[in-house]
PAVEXMAR-18948 format. One record per atom (N, C-alpha, C, O): y, z, x; residue number from 1; atom name; residue in one letter. Coordinates in steps of 0.2 Angstrom, whole numbers, plus 5000, padded with zeros to 4 digits. Each point is the difference from the previous one (the first is absolute). Layout:
// PAVEXMAR-18948
   py   pz   px num atome residu
    Y    Z    X NUM    CA      A
...
// end
This chain:
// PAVEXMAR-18948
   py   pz   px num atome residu
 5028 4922 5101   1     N      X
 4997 5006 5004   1    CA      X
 5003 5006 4998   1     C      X
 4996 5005 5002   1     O      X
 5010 4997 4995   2     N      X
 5004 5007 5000   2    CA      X
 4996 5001 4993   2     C      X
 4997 5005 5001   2     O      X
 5001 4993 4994   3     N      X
 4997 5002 4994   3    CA      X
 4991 5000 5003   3     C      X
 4995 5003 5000   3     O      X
 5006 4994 5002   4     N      X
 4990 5004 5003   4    CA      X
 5000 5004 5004   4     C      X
 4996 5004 5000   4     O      X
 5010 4997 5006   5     N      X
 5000 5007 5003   5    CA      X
 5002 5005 4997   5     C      X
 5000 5005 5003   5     O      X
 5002 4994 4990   6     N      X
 5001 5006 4993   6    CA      X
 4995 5002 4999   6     C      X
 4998 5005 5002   6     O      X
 4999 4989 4995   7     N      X
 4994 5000 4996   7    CA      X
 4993 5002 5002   7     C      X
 4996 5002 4996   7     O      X
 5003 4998 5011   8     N      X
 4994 5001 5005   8    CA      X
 4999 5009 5000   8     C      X
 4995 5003 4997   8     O      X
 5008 5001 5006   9     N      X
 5000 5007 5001   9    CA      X
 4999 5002 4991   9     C      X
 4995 5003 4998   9     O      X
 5008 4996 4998  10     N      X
 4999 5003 4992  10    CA      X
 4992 4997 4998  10     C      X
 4997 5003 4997  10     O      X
 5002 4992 5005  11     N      X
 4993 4995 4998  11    CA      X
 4995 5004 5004  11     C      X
 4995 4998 4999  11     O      X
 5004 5006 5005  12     N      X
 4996 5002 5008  12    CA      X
 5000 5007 4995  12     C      X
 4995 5003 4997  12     O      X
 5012 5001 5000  13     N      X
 4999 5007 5000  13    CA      X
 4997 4999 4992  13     C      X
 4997 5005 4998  13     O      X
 5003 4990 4998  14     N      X
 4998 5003 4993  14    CA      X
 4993 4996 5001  14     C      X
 4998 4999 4994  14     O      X
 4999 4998 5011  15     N      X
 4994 4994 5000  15    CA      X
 4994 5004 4995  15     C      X
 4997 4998 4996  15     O      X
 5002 5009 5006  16     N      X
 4995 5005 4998  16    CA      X
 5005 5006 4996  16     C      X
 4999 5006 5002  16     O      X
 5005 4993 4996  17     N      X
 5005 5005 4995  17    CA      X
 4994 5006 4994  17     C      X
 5002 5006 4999  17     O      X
 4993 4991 4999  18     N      X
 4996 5004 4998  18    CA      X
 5005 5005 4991  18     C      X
 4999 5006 4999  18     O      X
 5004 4990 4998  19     N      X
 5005 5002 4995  19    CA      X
 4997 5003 4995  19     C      X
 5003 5004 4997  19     O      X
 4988 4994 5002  20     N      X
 4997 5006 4995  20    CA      X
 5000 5008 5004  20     C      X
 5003 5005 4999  20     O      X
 4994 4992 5004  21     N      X
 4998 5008 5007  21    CA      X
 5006 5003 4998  21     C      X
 5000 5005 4997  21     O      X
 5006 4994 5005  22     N      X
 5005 5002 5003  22    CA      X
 5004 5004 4991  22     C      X
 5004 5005 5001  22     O      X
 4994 4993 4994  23     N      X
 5002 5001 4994  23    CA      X
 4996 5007 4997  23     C      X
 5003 5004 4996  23     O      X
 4990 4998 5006  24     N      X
 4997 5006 5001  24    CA      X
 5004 5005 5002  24     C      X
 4999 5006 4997  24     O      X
 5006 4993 5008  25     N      X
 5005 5006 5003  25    CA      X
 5008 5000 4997  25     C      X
 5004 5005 4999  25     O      X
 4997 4987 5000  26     N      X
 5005 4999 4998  26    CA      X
 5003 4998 4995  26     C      X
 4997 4996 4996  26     O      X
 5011 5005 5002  27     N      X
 5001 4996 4994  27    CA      X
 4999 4994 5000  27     C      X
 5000 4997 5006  27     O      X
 5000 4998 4988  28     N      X
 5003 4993 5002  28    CA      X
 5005 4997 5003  28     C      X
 5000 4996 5004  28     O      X
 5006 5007 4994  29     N      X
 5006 4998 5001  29    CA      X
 5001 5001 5008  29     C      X
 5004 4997 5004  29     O      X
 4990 5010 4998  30     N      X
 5002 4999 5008  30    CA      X
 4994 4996 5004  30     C      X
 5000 4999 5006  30     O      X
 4998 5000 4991  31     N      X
 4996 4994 5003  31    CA      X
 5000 4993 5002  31     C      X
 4997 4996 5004  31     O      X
 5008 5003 4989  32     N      X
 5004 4993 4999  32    CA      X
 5004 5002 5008  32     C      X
 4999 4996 5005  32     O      X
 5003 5009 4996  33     N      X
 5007 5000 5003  33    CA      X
 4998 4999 5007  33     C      X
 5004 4997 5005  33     O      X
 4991 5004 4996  34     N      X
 4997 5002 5007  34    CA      X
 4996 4992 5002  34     C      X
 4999 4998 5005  34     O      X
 5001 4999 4989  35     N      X
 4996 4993 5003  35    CA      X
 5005 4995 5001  35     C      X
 4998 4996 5004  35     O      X
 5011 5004 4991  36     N      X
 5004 4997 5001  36    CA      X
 5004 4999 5006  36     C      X
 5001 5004 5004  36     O      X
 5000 4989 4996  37     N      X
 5003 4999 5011  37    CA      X
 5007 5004 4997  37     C      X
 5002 5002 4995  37     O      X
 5001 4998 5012  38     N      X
 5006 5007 5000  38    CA      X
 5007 4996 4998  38     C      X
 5000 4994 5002  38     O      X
 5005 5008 4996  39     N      X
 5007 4998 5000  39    CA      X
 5002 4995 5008  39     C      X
 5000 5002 5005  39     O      X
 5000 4993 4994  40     N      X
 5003 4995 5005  40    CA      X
 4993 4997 5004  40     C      X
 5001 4996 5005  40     O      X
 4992 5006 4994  41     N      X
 4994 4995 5001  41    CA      X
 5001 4992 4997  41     C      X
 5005 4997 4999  41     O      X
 4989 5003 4998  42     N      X
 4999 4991 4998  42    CA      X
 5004 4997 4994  42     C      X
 5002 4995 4999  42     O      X
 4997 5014 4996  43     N      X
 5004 4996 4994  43    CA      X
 5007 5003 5000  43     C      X
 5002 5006 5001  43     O      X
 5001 4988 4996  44     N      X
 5007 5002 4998  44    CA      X
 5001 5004 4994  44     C      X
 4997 5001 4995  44     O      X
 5010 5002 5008  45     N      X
 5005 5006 4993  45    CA      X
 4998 4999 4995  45     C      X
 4998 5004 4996  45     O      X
 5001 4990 5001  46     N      X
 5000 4998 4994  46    CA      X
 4992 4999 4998  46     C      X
 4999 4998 4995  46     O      X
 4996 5002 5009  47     N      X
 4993 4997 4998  47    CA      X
 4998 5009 5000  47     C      X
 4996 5002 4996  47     O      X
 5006 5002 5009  48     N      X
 4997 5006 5000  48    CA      X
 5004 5005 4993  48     C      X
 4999 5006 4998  48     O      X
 5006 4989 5000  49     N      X
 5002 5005 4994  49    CA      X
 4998 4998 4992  49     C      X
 5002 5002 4995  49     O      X
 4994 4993 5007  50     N      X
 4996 4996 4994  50    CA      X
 4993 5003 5002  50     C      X
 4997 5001 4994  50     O      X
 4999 5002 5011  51     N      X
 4994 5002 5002  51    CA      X
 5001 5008 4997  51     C      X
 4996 5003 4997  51     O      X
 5010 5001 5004  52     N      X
 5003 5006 4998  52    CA      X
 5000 5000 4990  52     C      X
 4998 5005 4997  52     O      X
 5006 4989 5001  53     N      X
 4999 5003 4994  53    CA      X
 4993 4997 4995  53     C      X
 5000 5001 4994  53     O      X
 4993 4996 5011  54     N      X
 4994 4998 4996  54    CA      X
 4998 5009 5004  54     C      X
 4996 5004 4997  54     O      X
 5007 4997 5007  55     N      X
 4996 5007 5001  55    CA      X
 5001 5004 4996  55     C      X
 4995 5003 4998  55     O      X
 5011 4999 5000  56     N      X
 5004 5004 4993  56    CA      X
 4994 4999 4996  56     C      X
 4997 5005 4998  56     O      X
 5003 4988 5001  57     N      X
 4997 4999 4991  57    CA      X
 4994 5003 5000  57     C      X
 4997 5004 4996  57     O      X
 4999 4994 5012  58     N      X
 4991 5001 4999  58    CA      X
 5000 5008 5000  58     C      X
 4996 5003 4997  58     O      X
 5010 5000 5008  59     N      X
 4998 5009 5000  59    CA      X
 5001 5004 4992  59     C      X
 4997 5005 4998  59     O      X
 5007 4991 4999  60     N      X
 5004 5002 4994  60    CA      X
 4992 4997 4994  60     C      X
 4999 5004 4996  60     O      X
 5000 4993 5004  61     N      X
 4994 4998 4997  61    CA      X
 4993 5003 5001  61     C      X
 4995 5001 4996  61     O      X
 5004 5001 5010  62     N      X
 4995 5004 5003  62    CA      X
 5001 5008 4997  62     C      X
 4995 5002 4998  62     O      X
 5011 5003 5002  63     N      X
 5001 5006 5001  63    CA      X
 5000 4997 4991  63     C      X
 4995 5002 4998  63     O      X
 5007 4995 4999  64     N      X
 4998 5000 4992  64    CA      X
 4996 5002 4997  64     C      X
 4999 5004 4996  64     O      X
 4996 4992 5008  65     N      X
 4992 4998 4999  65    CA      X
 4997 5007 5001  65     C      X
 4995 5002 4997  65     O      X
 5008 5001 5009  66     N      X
 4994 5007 5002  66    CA      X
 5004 5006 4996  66     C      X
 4996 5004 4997  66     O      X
 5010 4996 5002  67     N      X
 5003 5004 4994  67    CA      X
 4994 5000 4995  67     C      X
 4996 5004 5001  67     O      X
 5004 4991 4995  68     N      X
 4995 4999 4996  68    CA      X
 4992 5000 5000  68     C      X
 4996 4999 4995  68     O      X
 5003 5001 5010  69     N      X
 4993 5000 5001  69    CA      X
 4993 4994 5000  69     C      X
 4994 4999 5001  69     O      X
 5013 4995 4998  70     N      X
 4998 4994 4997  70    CA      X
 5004 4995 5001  70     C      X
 5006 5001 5002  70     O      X
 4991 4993 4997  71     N      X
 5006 4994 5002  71    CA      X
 5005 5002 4994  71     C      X
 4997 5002 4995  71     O      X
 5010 4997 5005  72     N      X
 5003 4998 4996  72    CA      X
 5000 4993 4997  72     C      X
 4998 4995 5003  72     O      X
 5006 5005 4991  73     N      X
 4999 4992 4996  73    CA      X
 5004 4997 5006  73     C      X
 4999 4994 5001  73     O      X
 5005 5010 5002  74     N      X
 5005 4995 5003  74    CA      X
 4996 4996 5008  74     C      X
 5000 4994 5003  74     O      X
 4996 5013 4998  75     N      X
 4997 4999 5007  75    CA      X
 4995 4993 4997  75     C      X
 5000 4995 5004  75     O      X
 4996 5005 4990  76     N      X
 4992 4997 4999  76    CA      X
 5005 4992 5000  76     C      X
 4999 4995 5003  76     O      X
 5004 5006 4994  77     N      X
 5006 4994 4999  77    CA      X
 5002 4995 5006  77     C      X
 4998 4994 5001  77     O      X
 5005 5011 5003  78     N      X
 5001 4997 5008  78    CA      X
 4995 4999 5002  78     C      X
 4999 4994 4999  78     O      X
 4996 5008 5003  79     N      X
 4993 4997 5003  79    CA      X
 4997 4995 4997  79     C      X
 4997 4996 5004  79     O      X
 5003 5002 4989  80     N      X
 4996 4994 4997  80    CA      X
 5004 4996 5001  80     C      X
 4999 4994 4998  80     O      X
 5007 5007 5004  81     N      X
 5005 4995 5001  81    CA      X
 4999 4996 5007  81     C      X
 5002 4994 5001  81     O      X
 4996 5011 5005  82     N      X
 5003 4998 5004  82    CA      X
 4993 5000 5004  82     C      X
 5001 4999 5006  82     O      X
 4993 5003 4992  83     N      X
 4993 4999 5002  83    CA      X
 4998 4994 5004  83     C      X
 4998 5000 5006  83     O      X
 5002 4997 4992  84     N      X
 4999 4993 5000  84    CA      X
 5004 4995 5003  84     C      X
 4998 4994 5001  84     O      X
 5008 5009 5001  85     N      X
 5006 4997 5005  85    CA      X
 5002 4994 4997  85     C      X
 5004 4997 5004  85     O      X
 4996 5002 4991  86     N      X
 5001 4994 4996  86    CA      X
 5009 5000 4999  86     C      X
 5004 4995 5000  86     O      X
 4999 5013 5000  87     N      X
 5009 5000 4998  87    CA      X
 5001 5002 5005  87     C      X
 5004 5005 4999  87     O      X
 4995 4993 5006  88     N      X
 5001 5003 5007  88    CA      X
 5007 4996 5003  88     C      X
 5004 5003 5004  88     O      X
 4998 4990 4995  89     N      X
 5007 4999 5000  89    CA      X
 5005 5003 4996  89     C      X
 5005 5003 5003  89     O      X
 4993 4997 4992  90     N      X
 5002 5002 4995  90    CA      X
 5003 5009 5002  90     C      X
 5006 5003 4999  90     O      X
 4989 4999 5003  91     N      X
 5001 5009 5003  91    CA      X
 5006 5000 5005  91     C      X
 5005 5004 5000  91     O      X
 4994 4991 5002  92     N      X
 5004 4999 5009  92    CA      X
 5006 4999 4997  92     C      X
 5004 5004 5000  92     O      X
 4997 4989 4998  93     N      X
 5006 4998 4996  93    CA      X
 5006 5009 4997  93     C      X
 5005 5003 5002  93     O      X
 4990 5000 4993  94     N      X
 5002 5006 4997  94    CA      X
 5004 5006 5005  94     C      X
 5004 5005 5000  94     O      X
 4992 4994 5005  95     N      X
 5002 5008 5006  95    CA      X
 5005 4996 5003  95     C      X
 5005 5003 5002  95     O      X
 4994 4991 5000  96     N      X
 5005 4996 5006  96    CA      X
 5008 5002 4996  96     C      X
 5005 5004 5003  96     O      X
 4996 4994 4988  97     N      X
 5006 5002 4997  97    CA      X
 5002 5006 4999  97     C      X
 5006 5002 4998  97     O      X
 4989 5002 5002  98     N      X
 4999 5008 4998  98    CA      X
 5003 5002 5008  98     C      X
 5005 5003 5000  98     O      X
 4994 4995 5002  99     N      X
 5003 5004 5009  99    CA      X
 5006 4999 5002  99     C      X
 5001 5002 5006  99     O      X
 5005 4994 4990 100     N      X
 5007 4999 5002 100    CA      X
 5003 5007 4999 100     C      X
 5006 5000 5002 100     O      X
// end
């Protein structure tokens, strides 16, 4: 019951989050920030700082991308990798170790 009474208020505030809309006004990385549950909600120290450094990679990949005006190799890379959800343990696994 203590992780769904977490879980319930963050699930109610982002149900209609609207994160393209919201990308029109804003960066991404504050967008990210604004949809993530807060320090001491549902996820733990260590899940929210694995969520923190896939945010690094994607904003850092993204500001690449618009620097250039174009996907980068690194960016087209990432995406054909990860399209398809196929290395999606694999992704998880990588940020769970990247987060110590």
């Amino acid at each position: 019951m203590v992780h769904s009474n977490l879980i319930t208020p963050w699930s109610q505030q982002t149900s209609k989050f609207g994160a393209m809309e919201r990308l029109e006004t804003k960066s991404l990385s504050t967008v990210i920030d604004e949809y993530m549950p807060a320090k001491g909600g549902w996820l733990s120290d260590k899940e929210l700082a694995a969520f923190d450094t896939f945010k690094r990679e994607l904003v850092r990949l993204n500001d690449d991308s618009a620097k250039k005006g174009g996907y980068t190799a690194e960016a087209a890379d990432y995406y054909d990798r990860y399209k398809e959800r196929e290395a999606d343990k694999e992704k998880a696994k990588e940020l769970w170790e990247a987060s110590r």
